[in-house]
PDB file of N, CA, C and O in Angstrom, chain B, residues numbered from 101:
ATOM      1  N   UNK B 101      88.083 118.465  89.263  1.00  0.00           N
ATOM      2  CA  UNK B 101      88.673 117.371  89.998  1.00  0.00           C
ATOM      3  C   UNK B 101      87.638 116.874  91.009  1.00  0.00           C
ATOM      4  O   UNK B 101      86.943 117.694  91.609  1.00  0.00           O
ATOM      5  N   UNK B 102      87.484 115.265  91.265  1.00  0.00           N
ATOM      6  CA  UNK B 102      86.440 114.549  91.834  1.00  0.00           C
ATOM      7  C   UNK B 102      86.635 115.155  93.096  1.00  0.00           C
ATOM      8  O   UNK B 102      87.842 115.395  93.101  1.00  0.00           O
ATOM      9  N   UNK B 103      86.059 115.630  94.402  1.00  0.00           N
ATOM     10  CA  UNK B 103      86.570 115.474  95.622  1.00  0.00           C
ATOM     11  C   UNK B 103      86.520 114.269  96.232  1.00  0.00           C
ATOM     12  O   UNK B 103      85.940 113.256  95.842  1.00  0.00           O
ATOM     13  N   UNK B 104      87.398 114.496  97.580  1.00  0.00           N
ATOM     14  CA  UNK B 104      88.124 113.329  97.899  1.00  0.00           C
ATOM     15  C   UNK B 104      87.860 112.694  99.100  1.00  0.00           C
ATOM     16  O   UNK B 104      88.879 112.455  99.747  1.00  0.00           O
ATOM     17  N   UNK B 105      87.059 112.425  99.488  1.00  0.00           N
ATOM     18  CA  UNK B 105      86.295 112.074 101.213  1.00  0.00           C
ATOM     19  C   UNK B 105      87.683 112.051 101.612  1.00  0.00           C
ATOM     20  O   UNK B 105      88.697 111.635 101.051  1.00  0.00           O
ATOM     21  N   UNK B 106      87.438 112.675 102.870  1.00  0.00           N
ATOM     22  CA  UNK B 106      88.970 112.550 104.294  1.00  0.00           C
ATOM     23  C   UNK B 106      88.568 111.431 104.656  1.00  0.00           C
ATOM     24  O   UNK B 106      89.430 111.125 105.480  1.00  0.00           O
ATOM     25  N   UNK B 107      87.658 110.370 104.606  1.00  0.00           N
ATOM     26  CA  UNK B 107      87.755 109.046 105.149  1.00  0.00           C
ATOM     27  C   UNK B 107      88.208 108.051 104.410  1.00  0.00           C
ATOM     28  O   UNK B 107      88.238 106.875 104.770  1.00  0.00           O
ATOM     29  N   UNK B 108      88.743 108.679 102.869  1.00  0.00           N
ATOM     30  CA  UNK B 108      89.408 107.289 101.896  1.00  0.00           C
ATOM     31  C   UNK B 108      90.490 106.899 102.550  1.00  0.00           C
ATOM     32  O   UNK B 108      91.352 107.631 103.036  1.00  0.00           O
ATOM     33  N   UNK B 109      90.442 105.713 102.560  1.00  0.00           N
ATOM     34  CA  UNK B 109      91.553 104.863 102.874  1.00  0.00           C
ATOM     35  C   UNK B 109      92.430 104.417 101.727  1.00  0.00           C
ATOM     36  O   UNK B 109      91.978 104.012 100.656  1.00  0.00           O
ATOM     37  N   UNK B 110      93.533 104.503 101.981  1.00  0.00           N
ATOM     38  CA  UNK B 110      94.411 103.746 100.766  1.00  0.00           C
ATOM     39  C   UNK B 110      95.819 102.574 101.402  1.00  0.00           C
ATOM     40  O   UNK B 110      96.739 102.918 102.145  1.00  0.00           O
ATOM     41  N   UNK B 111      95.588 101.221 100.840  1.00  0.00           N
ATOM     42  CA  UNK B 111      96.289 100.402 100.668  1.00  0.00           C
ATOM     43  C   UNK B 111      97.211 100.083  99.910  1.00  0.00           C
ATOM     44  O   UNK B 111      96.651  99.429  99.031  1.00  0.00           O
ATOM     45  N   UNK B 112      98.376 100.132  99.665  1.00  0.00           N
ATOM     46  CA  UNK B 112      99.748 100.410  99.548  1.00  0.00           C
ATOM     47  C   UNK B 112     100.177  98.987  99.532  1.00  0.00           C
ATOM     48  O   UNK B 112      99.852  98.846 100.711  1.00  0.00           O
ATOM     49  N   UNK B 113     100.561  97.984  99.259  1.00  0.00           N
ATOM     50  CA  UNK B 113     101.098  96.938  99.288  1.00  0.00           C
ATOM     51  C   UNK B 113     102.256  96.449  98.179  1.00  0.00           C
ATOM     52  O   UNK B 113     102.061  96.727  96.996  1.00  0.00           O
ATOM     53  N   UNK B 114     103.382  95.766  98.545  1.00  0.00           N
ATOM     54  CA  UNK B 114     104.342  95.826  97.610  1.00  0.00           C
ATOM     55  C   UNK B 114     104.599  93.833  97.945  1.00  0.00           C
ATOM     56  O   UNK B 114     104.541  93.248  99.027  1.00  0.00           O
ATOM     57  N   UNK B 115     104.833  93.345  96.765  1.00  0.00           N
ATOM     58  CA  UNK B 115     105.017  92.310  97.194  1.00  0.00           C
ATOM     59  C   UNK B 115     106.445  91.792  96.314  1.00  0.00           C
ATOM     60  O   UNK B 115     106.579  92.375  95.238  1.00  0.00           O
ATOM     61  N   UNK B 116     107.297  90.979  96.585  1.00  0.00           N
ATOM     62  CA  UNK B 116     108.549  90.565  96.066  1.00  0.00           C
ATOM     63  C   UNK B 116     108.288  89.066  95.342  1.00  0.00           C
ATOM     64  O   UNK B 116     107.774  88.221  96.074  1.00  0.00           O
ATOM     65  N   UNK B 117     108.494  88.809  94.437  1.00  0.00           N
ATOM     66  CA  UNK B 117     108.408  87.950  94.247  1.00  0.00           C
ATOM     67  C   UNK B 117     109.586  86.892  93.605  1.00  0.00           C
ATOM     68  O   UNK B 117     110.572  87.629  93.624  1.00  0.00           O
ATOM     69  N   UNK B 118     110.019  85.672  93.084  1.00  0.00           N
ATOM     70  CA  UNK B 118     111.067  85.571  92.775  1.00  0.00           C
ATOM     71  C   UNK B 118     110.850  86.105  90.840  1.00  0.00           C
ATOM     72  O   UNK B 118     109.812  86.441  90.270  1.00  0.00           O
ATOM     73  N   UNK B 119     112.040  86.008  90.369  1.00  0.00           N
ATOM     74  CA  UNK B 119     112.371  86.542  89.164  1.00  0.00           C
ATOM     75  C   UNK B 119     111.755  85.776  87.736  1.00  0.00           C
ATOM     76  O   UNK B 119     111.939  84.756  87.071  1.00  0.00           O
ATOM     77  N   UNK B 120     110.985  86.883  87.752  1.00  0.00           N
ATOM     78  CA  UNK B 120     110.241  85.858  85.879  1.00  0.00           C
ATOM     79  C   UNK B 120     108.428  85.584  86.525  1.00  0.00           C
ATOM     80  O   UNK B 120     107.613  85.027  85.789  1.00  0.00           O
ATOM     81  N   UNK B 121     108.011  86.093  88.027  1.00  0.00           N
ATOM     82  CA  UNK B 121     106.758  85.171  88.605  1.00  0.00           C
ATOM     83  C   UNK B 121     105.483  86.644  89.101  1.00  0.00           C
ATOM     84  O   UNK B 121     104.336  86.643  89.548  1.00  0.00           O
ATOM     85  N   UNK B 122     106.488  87.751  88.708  1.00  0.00           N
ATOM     86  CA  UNK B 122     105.509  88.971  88.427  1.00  0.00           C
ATOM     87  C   UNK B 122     104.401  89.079  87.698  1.00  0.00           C
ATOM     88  O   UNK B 122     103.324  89.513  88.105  1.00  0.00           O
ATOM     89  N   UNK B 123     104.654  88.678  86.591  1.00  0.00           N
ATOM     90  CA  UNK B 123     103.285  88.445  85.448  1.00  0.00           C
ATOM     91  C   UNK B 123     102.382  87.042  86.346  1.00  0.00           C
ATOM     92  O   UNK B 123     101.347  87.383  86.918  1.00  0.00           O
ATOM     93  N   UNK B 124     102.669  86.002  86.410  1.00  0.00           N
ATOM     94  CA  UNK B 124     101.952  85.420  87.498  1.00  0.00           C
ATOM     95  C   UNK B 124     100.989  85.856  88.887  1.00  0.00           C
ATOM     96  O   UNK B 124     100.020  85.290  89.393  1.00  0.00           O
ATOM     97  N   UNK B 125     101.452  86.662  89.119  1.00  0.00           N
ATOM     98  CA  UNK B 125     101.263  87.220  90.114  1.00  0.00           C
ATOM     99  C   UNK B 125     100.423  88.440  89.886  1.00  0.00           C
ATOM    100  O   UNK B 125      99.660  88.911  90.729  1.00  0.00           O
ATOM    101  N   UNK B 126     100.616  88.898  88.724  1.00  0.00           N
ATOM    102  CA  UNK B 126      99.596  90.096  88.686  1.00  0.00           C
ATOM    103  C   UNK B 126      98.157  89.388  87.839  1.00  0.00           C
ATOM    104  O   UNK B 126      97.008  89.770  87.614  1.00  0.00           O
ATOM    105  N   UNK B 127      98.593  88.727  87.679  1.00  0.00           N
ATOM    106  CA  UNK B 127      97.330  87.673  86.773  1.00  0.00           C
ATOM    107  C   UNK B 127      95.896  86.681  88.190  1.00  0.00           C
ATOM    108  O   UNK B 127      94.690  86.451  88.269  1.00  0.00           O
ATOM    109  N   UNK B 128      97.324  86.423  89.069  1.00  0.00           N
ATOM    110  CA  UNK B 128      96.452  86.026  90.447  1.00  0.00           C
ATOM    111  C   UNK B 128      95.431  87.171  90.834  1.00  0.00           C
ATOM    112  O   UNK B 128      94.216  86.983  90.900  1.00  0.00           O
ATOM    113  N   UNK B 129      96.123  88.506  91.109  1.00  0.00           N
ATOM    114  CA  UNK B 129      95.008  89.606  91.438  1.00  0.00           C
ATOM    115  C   UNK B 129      94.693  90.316  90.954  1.00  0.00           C
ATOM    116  O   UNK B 129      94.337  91.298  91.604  1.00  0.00           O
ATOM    117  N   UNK B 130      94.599  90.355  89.660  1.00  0.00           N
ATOM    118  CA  UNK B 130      93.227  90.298  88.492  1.00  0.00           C
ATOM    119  C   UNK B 130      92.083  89.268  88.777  1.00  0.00           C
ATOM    120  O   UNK B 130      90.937  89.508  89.157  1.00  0.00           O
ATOM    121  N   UNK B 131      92.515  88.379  88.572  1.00  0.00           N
ATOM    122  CA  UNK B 131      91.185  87.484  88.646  1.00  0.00           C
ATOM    123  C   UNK B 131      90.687  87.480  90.254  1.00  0.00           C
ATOM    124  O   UNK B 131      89.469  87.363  90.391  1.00  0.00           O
ATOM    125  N   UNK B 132      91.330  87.572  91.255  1.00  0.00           N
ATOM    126  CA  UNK B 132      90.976  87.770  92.313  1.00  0.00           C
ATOM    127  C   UNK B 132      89.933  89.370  92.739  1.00  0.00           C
ATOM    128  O   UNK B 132      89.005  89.522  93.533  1.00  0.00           O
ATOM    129  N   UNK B 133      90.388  90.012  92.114  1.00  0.00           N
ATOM    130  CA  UNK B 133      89.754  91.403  91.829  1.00  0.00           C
ATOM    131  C   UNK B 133      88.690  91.114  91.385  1.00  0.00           C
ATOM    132  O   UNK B 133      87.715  91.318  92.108  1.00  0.00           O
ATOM    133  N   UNK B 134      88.511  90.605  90.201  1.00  0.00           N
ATOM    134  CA  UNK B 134      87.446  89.927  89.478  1.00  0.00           C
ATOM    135  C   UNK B 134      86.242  89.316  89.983  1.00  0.00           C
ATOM    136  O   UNK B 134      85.032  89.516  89.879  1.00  0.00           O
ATOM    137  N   UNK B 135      87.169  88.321  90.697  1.00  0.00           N
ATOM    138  CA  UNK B 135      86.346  87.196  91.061  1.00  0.00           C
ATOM    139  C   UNK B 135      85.094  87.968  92.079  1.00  0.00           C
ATOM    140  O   UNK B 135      83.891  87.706  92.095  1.00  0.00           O
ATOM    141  N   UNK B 136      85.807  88.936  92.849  1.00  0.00           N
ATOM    142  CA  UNK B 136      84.947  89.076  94.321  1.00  0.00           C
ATOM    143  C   UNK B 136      84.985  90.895  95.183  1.00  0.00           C
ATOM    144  O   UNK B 136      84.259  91.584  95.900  1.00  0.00           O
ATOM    145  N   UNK B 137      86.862  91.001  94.244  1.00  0.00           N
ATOM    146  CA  UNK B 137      86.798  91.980  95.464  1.00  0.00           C
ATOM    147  C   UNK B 137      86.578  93.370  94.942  1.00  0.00           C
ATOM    148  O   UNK B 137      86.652  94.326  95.714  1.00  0.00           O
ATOM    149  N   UNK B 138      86.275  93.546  93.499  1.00  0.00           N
ATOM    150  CA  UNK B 138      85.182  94.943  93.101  1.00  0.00           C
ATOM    151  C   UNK B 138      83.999  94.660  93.565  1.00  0.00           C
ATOM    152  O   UNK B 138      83.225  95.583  93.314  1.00  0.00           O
ATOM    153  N   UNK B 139      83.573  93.913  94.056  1.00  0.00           N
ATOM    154  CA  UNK B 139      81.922  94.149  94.590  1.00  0.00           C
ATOM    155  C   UNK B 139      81.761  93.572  95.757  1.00  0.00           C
ATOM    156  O   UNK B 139      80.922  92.716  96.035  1.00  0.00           O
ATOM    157  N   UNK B 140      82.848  94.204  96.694  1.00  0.00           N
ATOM    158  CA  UNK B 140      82.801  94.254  98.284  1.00  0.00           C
ATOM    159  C   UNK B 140      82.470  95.763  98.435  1.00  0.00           C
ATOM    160  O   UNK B 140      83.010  96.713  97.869  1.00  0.00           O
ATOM    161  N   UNK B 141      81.383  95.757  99.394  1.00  0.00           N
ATOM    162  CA  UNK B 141      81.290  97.036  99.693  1.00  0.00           C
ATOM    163  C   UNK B 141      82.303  98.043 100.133  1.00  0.00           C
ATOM    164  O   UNK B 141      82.724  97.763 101.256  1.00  0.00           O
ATOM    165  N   UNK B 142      82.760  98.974  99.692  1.00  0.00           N
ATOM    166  CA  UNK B 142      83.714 100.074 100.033  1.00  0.00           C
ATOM    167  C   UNK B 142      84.627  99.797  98.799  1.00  0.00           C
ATOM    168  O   UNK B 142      85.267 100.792  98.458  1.00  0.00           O
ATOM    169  N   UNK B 143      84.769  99.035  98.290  1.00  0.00           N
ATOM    170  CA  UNK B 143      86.118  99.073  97.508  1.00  0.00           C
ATOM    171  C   UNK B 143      85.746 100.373  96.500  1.00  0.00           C
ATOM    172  O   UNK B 143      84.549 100.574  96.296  1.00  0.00           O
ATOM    173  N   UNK B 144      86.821 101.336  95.809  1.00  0.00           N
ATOM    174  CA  UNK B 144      86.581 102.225  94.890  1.00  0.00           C
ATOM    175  C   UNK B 144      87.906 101.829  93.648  1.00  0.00           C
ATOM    176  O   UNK B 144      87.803 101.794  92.422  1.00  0.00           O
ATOM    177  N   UNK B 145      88.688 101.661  94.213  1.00  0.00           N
ATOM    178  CA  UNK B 145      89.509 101.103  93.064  1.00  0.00           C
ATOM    179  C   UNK B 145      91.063 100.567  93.392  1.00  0.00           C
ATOM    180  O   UNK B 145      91.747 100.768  94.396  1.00  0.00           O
ATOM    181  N   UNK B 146      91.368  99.811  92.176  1.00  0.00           N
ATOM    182  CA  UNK B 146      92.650  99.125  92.529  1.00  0.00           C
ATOM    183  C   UNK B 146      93.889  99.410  91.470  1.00  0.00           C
ATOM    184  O   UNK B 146      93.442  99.535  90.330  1.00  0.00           O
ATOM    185  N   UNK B 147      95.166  99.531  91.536  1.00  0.00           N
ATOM    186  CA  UNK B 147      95.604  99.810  90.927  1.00  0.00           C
ATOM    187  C   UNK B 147      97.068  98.648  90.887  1.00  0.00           C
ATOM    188  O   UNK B 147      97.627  98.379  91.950  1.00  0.00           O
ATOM    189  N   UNK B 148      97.508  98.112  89.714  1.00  0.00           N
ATOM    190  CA  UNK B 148      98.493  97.627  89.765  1.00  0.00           C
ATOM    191  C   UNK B 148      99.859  97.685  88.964  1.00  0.00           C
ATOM    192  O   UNK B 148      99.890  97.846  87.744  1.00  0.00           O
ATOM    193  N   UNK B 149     100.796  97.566  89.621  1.00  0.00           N
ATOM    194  CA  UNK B 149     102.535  98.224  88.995  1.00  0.00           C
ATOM    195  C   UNK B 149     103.355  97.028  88.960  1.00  0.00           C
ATOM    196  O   UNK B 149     103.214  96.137  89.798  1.00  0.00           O
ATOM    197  N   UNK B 150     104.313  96.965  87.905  1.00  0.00           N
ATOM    198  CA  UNK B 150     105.480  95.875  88.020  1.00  0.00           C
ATOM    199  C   UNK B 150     106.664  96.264  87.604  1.00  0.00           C
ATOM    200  O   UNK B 150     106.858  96.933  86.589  1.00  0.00           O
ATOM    201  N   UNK B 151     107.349  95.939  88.223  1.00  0.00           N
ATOM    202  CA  UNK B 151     108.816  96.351  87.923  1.00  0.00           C
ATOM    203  C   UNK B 151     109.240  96.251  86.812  1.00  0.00           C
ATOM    204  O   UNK B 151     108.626  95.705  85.895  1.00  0.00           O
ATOM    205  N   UNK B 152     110.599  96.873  86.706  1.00  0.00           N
ATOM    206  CA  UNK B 152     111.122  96.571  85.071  1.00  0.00           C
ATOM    207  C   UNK B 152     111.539  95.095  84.968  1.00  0.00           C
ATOM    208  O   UNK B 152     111.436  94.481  83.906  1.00  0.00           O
ATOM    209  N   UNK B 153     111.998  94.558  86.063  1.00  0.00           N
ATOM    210  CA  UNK B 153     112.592  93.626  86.695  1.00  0.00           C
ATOM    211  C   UNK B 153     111.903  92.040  86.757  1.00  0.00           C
ATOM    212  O   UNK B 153     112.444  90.941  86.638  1.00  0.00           O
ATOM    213  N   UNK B 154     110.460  92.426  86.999  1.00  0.00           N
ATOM    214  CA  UNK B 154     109.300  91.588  86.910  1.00  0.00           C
ATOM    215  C   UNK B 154     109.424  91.225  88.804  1.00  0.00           C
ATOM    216  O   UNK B 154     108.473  90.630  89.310  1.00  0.00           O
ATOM    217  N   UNK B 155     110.375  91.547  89.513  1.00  0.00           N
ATOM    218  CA  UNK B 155     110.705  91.212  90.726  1.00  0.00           C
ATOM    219  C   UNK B 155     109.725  91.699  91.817  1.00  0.00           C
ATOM    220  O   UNK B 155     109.660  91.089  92.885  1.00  0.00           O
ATOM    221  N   UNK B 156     108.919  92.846  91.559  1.00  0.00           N
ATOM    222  CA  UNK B 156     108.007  93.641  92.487  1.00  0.00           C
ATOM    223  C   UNK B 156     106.617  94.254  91.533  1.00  0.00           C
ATOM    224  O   UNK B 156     106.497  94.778  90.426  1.00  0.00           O
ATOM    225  N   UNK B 157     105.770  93.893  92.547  1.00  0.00           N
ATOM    226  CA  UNK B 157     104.307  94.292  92.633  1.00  0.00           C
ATOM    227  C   UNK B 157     103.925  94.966  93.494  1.00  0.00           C
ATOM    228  O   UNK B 157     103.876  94.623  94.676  1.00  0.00           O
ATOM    229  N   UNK B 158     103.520  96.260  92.952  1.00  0.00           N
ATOM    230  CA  UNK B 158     102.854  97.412  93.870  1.00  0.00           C
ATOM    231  C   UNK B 158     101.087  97.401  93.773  1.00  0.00           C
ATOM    232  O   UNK B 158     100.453  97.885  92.835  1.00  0.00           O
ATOM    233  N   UNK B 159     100.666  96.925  94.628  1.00  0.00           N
ATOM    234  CA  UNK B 159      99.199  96.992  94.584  1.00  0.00           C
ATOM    235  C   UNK B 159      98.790  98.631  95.381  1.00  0.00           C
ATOM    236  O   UNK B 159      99.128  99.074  96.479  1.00  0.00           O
ATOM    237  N   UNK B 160      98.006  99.179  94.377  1.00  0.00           N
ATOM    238  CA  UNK B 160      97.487 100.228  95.479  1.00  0.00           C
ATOM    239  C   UNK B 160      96.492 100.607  94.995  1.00  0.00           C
ATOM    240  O   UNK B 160      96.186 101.042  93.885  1.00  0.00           O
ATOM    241  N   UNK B 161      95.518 100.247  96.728  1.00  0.00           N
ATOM    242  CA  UNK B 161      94.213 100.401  96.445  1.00  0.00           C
ATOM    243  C   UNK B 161      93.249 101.233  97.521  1.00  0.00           C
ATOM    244  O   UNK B 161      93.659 101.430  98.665  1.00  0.00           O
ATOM    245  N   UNK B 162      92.089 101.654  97.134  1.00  0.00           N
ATOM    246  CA  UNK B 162      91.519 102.902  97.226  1.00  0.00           C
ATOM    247  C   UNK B 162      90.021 102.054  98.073  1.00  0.00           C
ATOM    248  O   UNK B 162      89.408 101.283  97.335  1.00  0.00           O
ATOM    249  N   UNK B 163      89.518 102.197  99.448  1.00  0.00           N
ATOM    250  CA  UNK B 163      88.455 101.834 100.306  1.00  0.00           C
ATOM    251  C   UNK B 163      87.803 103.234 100.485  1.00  0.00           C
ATOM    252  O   UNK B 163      88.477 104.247 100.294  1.00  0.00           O
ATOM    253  N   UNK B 164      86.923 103.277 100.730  1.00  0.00           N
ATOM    254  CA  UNK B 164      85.758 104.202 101.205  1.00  0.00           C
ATOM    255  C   UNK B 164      86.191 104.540 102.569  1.00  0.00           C
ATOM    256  O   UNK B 164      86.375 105.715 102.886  1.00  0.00           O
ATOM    257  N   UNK B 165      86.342 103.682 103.295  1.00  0.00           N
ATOM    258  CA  UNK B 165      86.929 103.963 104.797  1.00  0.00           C
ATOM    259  C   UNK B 165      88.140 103.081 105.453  1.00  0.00           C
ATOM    260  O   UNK B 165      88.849 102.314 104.801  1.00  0.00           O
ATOM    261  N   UNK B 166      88.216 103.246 106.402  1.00  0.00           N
ATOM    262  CA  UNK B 166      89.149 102.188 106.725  1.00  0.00           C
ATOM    263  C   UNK B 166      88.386 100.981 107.047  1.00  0.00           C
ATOM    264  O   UNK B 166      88.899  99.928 106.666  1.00  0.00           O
ATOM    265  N   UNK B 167      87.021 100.893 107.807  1.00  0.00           N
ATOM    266  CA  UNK B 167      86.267 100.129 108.014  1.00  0.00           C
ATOM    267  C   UNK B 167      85.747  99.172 107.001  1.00  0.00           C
ATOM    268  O   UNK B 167      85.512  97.979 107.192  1.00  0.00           O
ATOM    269  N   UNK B 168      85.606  99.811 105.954  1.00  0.00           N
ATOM    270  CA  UNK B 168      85.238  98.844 104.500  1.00  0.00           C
ATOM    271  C   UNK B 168      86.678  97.733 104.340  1.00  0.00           C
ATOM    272  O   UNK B 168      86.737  96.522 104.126  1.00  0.00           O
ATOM    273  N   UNK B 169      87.652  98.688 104.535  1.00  0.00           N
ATOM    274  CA  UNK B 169      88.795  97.618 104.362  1.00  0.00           C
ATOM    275  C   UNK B 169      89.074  96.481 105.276  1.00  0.00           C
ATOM    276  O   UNK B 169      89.404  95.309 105.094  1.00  0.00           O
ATOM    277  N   UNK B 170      88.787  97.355 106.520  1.00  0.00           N
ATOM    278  CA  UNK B 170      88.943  95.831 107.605  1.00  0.00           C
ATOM    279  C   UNK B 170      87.776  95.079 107.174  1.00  0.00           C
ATOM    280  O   UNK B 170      88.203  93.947 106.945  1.00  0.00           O
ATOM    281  N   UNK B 171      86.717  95.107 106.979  1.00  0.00           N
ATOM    282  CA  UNK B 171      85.737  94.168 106.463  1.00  0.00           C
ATOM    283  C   UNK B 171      86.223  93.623 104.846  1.00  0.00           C
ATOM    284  O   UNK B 171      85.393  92.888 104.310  1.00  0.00           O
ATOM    285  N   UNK B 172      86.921  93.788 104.401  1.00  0.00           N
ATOM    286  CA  UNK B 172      87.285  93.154 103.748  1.00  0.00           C
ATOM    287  C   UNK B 172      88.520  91.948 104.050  1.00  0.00           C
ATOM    288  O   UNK B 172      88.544  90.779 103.664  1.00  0.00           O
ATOM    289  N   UNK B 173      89.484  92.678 104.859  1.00  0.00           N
ATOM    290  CA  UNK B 173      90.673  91.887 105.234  1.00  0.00           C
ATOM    291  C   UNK B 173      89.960  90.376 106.335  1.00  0.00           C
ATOM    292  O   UNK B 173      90.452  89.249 106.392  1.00  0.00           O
ATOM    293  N   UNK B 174      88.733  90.872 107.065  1.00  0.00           N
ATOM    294  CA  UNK B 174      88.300  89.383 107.805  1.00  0.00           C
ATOM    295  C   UNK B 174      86.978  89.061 107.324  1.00  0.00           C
ATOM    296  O   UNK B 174      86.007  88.828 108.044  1.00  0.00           O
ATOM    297  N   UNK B 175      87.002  89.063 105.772  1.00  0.00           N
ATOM    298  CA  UNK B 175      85.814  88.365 104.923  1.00  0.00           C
ATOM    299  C   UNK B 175      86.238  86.596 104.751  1.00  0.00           C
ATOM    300  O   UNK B 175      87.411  86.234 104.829  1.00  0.00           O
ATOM    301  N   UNK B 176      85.458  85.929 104.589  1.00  0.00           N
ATOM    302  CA  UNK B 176      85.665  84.519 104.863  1.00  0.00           C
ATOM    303  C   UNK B 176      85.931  84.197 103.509  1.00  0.00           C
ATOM    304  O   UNK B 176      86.450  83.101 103.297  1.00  0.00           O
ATOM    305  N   UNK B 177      85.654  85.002 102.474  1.00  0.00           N
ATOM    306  CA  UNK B 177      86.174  84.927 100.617  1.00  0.00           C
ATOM    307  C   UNK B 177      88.222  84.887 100.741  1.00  0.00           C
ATOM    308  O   UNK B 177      88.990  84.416  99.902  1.00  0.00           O
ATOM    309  N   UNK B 178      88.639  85.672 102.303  1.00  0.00           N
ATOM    310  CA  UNK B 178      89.938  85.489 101.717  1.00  0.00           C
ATOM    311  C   UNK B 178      90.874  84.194 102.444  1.00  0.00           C
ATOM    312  O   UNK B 178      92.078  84.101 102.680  1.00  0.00           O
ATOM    313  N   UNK B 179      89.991  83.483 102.618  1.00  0.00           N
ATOM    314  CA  UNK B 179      90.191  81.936 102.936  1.00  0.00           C
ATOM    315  C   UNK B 179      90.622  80.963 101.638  1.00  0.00           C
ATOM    316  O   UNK B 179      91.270  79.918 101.707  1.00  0.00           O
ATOM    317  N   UNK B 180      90.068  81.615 100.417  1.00  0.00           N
ATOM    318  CA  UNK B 180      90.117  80.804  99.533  1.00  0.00           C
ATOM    319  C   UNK B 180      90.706  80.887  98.733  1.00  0.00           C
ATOM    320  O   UNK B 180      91.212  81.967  98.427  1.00  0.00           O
ATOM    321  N   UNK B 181      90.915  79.659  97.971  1.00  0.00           N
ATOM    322  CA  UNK B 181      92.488  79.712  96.931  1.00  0.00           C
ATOM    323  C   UNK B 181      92.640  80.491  95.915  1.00  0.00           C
ATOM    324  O   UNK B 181      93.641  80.352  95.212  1.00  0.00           O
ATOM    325  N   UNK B 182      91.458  81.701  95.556  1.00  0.00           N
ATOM    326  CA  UNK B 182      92.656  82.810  94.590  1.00  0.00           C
ATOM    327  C   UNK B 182      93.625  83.466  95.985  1.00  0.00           C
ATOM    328  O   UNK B 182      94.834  83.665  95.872  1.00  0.00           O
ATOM    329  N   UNK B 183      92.755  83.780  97.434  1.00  0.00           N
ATOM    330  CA  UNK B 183      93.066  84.627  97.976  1.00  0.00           C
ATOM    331  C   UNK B 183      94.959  84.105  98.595  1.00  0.00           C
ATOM    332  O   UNK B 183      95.958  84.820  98.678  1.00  0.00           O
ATOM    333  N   UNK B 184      94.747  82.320  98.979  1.00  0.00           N
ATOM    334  CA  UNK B 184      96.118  81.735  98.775  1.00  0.00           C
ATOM    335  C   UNK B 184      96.597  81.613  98.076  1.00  0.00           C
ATOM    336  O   UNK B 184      97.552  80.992  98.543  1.00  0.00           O
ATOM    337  N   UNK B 185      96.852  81.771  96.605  1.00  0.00           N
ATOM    338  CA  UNK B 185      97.216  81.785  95.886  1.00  0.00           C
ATOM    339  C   UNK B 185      98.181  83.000  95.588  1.00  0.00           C
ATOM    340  O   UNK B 185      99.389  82.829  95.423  1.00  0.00           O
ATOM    341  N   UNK B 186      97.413  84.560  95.513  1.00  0.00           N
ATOM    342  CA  UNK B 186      98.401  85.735  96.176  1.00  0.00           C
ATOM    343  C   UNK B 186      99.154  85.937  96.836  1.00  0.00           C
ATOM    344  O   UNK B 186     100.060  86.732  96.589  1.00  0.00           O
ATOM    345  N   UNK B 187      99.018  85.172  98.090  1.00  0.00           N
ATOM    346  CA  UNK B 187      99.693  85.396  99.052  1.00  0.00           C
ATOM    347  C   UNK B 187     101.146  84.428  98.944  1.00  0.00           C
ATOM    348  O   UNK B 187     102.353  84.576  99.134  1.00  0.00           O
ATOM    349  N   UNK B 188     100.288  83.460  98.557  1.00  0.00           N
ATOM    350  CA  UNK B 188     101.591  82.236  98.075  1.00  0.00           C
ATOM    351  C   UNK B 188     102.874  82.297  97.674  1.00  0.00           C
ATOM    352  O   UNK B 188     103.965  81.899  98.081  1.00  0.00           O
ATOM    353  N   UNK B 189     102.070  83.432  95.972  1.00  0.00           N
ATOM    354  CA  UNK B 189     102.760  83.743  94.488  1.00  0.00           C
ATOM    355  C   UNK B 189     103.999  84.548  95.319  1.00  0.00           C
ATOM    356  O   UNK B 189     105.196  84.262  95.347  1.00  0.00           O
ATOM    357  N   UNK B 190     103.215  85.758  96.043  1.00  0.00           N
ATOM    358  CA  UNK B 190     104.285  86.978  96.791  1.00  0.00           C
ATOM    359  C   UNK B 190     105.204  86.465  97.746  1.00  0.00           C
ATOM    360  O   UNK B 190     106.061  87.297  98.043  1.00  0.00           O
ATOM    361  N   UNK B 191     105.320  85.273  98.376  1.00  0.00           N
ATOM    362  CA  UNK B 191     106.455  84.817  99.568  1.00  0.00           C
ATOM    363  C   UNK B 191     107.415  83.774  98.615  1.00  0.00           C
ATOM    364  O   UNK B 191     108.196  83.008  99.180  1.00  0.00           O
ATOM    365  N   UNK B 192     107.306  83.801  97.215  1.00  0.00           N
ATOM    366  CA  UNK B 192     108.025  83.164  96.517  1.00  0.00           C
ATOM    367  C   UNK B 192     109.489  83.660  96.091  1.00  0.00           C
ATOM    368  O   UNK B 192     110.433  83.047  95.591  1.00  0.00           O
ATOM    369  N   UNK B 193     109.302  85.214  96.538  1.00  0.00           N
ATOM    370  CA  UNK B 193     110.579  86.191  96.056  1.00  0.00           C
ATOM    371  C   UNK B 193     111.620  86.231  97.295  1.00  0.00           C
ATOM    372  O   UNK B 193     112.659  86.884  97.207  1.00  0.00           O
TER     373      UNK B 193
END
């Protein structure tokens, strides 16, 4: 088994969305993943879940530190429309 730095950080995020807009939504952060945020420094991995329901998205994801993550959360990449676009898709539920 890999060991596990005591400084990984993990991000936990659940988002609601309205009914039938899950697959949408997991398609936004894929390509958003894609686009930029595997090759921000610290990221190690991302993981994504959907309900039976299609109603909820569990993002959970894996930083090097917590510091990699706050440098990610006030990167000027999440200004832009995949990054509104996520955020959008998820206040739709």
């Amino acid at each position: 088994m890999p060991e596990i730095s005591p400084d990984l950080f993990v991000q936990i995020v659940r988002f609601r969305v309205a009914h039938g807009q899950g697959d949408a939504l997991m398609q936004a952060i894929f390509a958003h993943l894609e686009d930029w945020v595997r090759d921000c420094d610290g990221f190690v991995s991302g993981n994504f879940h959907i309900s039976e329901d299609g109603r909820h998205v569990i993002n959970y994801a894996q930083w090097r530190d917590k510091a990699a993550f706050d440098a990610f959360r006030h990167h000027p990449r999440q200004a832009r429309p995949a990054s509104r676009h996520c955020r959008a898709s998820a206040r739709t539920g």
